[in-house]
C-alpha positions as CSV (number, residue, x, y, z in Angstrom):
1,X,-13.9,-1.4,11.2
2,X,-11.9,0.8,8.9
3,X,-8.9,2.3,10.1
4,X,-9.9,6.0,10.2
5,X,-12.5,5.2,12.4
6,X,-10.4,2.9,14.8
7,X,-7.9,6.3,15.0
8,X,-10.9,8.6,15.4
9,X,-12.0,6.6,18.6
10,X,-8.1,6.5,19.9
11,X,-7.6,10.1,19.7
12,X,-10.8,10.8,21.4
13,X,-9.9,8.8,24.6
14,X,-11.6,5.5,23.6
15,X,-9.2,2.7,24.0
16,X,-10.2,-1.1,23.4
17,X,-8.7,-3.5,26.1
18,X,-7.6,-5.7,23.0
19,X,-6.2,-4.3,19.3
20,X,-5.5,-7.4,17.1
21,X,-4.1,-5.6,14.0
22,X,-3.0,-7.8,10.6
23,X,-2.7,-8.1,7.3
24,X,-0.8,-7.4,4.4
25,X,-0.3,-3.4,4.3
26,X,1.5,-2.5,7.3
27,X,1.1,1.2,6.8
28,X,-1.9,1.0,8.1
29,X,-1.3,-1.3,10.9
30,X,1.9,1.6,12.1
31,X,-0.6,4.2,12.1
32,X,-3.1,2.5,14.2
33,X,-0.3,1.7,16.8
34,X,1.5,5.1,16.6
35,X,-1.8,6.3,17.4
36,X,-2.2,4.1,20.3
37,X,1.4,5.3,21.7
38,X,0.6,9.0,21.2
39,X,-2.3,9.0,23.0
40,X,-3.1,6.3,25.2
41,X,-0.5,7.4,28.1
42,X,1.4,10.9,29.0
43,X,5.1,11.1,27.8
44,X,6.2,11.2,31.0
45,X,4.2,8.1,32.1
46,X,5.3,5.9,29.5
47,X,8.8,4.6,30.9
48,X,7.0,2.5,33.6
49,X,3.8,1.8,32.0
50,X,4.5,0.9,28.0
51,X,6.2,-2.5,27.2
52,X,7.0,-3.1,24.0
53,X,7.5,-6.9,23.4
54,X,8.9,-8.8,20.0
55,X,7.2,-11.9,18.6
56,X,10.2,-13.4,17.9
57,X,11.8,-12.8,21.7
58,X,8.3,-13.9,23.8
59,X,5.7,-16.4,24.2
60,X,2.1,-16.3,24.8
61,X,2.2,-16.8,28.4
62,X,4.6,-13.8,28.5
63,X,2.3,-11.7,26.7
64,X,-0.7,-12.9,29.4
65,X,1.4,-12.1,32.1
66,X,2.7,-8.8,31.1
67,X,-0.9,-7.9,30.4
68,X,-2.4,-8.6,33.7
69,X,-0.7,-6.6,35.7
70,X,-1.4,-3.6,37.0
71,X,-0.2,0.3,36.1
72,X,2.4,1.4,38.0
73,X,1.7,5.3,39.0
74,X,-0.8,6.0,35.9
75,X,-4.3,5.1,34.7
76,X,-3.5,2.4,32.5
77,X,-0.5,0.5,31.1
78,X,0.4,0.1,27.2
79,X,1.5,-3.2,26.1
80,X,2.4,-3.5,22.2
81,X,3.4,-6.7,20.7
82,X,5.6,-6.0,17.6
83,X,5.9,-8.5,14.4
84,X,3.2,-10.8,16.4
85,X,2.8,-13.2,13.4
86,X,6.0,-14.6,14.8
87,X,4.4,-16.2,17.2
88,X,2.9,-19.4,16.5
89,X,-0.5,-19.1,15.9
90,X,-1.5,-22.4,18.2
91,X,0.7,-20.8,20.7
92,X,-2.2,-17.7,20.0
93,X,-4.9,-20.6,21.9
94,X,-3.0,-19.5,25.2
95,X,-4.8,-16.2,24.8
96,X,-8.4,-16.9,24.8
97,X,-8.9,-16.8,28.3
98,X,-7.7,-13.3,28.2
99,X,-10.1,-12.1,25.3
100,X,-12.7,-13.5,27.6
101,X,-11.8,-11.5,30.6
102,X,-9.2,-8.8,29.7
103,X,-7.6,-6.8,32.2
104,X,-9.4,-3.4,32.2
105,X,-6.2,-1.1,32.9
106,X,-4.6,-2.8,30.2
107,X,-4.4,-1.7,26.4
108,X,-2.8,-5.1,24.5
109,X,-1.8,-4.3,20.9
110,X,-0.8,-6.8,18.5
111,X,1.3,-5.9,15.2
112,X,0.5,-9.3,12.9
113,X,2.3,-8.4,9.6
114,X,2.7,-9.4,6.6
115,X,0.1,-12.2,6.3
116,X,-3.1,-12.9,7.5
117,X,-4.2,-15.7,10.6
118,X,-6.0,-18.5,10.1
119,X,-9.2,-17.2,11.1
120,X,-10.4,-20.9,11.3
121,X,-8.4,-20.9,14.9
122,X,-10.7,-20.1,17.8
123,X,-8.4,-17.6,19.0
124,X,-8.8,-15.3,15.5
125,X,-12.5,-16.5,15.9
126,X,-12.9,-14.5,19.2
127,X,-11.1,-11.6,18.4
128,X,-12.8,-11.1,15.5
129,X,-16.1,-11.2,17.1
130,X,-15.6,-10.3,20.9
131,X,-17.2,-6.9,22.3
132,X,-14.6,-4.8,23.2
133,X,-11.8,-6.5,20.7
134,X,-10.9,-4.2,17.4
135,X,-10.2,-6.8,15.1
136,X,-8.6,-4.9,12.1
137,X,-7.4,-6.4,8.8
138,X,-4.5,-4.3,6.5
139,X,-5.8,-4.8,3.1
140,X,-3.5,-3.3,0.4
141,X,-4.6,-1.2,-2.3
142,X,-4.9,-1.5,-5.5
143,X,-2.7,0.3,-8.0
144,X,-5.7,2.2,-9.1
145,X,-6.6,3.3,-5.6
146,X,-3.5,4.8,-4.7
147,X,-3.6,8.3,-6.7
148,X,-7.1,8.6,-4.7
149,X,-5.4,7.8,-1.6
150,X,-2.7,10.2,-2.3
151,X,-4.7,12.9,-3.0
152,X,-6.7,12.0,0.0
153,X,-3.6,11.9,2.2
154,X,-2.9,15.7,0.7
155,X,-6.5,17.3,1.3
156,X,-6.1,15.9,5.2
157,X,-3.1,17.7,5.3
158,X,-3.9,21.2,3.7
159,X,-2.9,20.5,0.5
160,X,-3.9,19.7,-3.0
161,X,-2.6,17.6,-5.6
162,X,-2.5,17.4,-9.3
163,X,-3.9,14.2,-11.0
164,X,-1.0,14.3,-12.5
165,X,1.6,14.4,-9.9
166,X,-0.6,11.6,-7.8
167,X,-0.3,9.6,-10.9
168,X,3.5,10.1,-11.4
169,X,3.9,9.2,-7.4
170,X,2.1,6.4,-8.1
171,X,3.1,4.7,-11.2
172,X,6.9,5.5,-10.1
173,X,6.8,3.9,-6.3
174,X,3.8,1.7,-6.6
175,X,1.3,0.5,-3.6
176,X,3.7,0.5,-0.9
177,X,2.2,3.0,1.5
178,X,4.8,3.9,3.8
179,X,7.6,4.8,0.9
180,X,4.5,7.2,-1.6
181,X,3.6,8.7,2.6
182,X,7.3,9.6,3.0
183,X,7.7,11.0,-0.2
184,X,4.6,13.2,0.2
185,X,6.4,14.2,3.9
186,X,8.8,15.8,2.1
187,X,6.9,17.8,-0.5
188,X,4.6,18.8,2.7
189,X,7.1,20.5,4.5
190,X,8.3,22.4,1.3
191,X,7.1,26.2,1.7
192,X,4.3,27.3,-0.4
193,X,1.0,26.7,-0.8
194,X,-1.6,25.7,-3.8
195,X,-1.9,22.4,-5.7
196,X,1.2,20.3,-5.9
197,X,2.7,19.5,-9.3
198,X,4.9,17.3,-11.1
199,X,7.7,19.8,-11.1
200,X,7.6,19.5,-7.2
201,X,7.8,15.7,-7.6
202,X,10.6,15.3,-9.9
203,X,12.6,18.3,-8.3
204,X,12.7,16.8,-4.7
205,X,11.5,13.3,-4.6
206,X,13.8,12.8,-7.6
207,X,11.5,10.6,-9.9
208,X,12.3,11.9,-13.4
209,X,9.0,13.9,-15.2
210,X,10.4,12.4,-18.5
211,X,11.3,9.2,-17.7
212,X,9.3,7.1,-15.6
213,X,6.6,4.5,-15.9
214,X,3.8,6.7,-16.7
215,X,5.4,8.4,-19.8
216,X,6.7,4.9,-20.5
217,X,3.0,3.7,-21.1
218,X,2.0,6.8,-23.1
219,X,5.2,6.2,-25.5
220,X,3.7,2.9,-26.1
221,X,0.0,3.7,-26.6
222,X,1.5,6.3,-29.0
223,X,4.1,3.8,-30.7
224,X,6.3,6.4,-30.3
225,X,9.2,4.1,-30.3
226,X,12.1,6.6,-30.0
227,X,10.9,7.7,-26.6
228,X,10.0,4.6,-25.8
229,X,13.4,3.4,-26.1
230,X,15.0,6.3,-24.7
231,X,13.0,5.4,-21.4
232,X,13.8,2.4,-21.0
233,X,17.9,3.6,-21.8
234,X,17.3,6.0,-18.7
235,X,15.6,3.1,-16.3
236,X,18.8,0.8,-17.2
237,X,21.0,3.6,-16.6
238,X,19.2,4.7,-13.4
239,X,18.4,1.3,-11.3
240,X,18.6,2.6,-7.8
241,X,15.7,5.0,-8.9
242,X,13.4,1.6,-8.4
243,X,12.8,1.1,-12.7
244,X,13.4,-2.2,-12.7
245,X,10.7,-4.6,-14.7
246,X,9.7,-5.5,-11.1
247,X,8.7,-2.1,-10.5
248,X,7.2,-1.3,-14.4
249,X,5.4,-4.4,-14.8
250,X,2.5,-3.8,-12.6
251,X,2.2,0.1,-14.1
252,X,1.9,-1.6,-17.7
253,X,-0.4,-4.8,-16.6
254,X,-2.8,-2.3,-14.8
255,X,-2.9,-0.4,-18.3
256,X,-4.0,-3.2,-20.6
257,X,-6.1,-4.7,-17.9
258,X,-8.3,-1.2,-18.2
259,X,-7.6,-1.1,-22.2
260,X,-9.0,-4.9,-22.1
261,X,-11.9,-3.8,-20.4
262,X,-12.2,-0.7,-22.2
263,X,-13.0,-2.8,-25.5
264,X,-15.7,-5.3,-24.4
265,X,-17.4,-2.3,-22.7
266,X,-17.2,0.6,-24.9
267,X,-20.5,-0.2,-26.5
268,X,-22.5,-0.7,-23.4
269,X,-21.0,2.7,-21.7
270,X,-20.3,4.8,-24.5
271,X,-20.3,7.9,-21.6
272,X,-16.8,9.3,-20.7
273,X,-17.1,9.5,-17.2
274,X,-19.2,6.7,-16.2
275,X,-16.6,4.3,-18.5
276,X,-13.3,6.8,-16.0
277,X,-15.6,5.7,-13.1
278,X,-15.5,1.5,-14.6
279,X,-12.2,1.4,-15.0
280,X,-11.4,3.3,-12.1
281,X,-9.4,6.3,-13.7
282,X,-9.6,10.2,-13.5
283,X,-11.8,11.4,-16.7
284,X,-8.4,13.4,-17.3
285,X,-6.8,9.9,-18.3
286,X,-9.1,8.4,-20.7
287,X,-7.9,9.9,-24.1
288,X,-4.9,6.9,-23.0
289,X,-7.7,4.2,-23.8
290,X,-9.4,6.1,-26.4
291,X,-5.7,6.5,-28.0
292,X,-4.8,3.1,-27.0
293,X,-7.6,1.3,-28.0
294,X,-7.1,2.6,-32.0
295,X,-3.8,0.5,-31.8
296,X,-4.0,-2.4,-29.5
297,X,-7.4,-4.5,-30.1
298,X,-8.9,-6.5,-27.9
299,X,-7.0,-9.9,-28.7
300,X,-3.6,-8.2,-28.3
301,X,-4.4,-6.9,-25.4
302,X,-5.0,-10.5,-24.1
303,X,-1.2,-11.0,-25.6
304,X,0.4,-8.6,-23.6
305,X,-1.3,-9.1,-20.5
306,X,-0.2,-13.0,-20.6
307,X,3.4,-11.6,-21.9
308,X,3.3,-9.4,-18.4
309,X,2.4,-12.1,-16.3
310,X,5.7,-14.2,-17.8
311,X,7.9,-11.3,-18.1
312,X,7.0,-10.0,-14.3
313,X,8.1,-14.0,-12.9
314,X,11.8,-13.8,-15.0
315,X,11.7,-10.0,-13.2
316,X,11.6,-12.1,-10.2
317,X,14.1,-15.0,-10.9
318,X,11.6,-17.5,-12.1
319,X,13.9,-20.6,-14.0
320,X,17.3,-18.7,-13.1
321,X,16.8,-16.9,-16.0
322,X,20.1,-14.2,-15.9
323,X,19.1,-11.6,-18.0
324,X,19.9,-8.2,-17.2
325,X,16.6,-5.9,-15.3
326,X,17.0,-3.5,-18.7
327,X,17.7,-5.9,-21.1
328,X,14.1,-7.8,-19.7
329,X,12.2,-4.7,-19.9
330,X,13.6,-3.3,-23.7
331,X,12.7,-7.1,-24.6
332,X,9.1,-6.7,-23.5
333,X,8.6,-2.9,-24.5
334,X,9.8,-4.2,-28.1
335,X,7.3,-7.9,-28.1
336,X,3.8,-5.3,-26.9
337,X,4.6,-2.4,-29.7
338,X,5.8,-4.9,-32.4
């Protein structure tokens, strides 16, 4: 079940005994849950009849127990189980008799982040595929899904943005869902109305229209090596801005990736759009592969892609190697336009 329609059922008044939420984006596990607190009981009932309960401070049993009791002065009680994947998941065994028979005045929420459960364990067996039980998994998106998603996230809130400014979002604070949703808070609640443009993001979610990842990768499809160089200066100078290789690398893999795939497939969809729709781009982006593709081939493509994939584990500390985050990234920018 995807996660809109799990909300859409919570906000109109139809609550599943059991929620097991999991899985690697918790963005969308926080929604789900906020939704069920907003909605499930009154503000005013909620001091008796919401528990909140922490994997890493309860058992099992405790969870059971909590959840078979009854509401005190309300309809129903709330009980959320926060950072669940603490819990050991053979401990989880304790609450199959539960799923079998839950208590019908009871809404049980469980927050598994971060990973997902072994759904080889009876327990994840019968959530999974018990009436009654939403069994959701968090999957997190692709780089190339998020400008979608942000523009999505805009047009459910009134608002339209440019492909442009979704793509500098993007490419500047990556897949995690919860930091790009803040920073579109913020240009939300900014008066005005119409499409929102990179001026607005670089003016007050202070990622640089200049200098950032996504100018980074058209300096290099152009060899432009001056500007090139100058933006990767400006990420070394600027490091709490999130421009470190960590934070590049995936922008520049998910480029010659496409440009990869752009060469062996060129012939066979010579169209614009259906080759945007392949690779999973706006039409508004492709002159970077037709550009890109008259100066990197195929084969060194294939070279930077592996020279990514080594570069990104020094990024992370792979063999102690102590080089400096801007030292890394000039290093690689100089090896892919050389």
């Amino acid at each position: 079940m995807k996660h809109e329609e799990i909300i859409a059922g919570i906000r109109g008044g139809q609550f599943a005994p059991v929620y097991f939420l999991s899985g690697e984006e918790p963005y969308f596990i926080d929604q789900i849950a906020g939704e069920i607190e907003r909605h499930a009981l009154p503000e005013e009932e909620k001091t008796l009849s919401q528990v909140i309960l922490y994997g890493n401070e309860t058992s099992m049993s405790r969870v059971v127990d909590v959840a078979r009791r009854f509401p005190m002065l309300s309809a129903r009680q709330v009980v959320i189980v926060r950072e669940a994947q603490q819990i050991a998941d053979k401990d989880f065994e304790k609450l199959i008799p539960y799923i079998a028979c839950p208590q019908p005045t009871t809404v049980l929420a469980f927050l598994y982040k971060g990973k997902k459960p072994d759904r080889r364990r009876e327990t994840f067996k019968k959530l999974a595929n018990t009436p009654g039980c939403v069994y959701f998994d968090s999957v997190k998106l692709y780089e190339n899904e998020v400008p979608g998603w942000i523009g999505k996230y805009c047009k459910e809130r009134g608002r339209d943005i440019s492909q442009r400014a979704a793509r500098l979002l993007s490419d500047s604070l990556g897949t995690d869902l919860s930091r790009v949703a803040n920073a579109l808070d913020k240009l939300l609640l900014l008066p005005g109305e119409g499409e929102i443009q990179e001026t607005l993001v670089e003016e007050h979610v202070g990622i640089s229209k200049e200098f950032n990842s996504f100018e980074l990768i058209t300096a290099i499809v152009r060899q432009d090596h001056l500007k090139a160089n100058r933006v990767v200066n400006y990420f070394e100078a600027n490091p709490e801005k999130n421009n470190a290789p960590a934070a590049v690398i995936p922008a520049l893999f998910y480029y010659f990736c496409n440009l990869l795939t752009y060469h062996y497939q060129k012939r066979l969809v010579p169209d614009t759009r259906e080759m945007a729709q392949l690779l999973g781009v706006s039409p508004y982006f492709m002159k970077d592969y037709t550009d890109g593709a008259t100066r990197y081939g195929a084969a060194k493509c294939a070279r930077v892609i592996s020279w990514l994939r080594e570069y990104d584990l020094k990024a992370k500390g792979s063999a102690n190697i102590a080089i400096p985050p801007g030292e890394l990234l000039r290093e690689l920018v100089f090896k892919i336009m050389h």
